[in-house]
N, C-alpha and C positions, 0 to 999 in steps of 0.2 A: 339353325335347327339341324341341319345333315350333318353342320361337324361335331355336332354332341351325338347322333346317332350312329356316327363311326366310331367317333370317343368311346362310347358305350358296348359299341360290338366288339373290341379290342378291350375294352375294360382286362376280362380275366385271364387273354393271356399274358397282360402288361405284368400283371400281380402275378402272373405264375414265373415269369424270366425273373420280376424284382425282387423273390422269395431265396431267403440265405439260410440256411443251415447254420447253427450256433452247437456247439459239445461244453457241457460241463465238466469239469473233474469228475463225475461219476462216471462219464461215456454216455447219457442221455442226450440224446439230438434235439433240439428249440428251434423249430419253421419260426421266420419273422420275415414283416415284408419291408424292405428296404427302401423306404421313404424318397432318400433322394433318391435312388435310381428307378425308382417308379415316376418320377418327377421326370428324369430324364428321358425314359422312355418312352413321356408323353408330350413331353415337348418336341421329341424328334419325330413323332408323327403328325405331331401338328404341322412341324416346318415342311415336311415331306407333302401334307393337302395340299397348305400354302403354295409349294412351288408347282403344283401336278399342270400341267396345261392337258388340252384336250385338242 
């Protein structure tokens, strides 16, 4: 239950570092959030609880 409620507090800025910038041929800019590296980002704080001693 604590590690989904850190999961949770880090939720949006996980999603704000996973978010890419995309340009079309017109020069319109597309936010998209980057799946795996939101993946990633969450598994390296996972391993980070993991290893935390106290």
């Amino acid at each position: 239950m604590a590690i989904q409620y850190i999961l949770k507090h880090y939720e949006g800025y996980i999603v704000t570092l996973a978010t890419k910038t995309l340009t079309d041929e017109y020069s319109n800019g597309y936010f998209f959030v980057d799946k795996e590296m939101q993946e990633q980002l969450t598994t390296a704080l996972l391993q980070m609880i993991l290893d935390f001693e106290i």
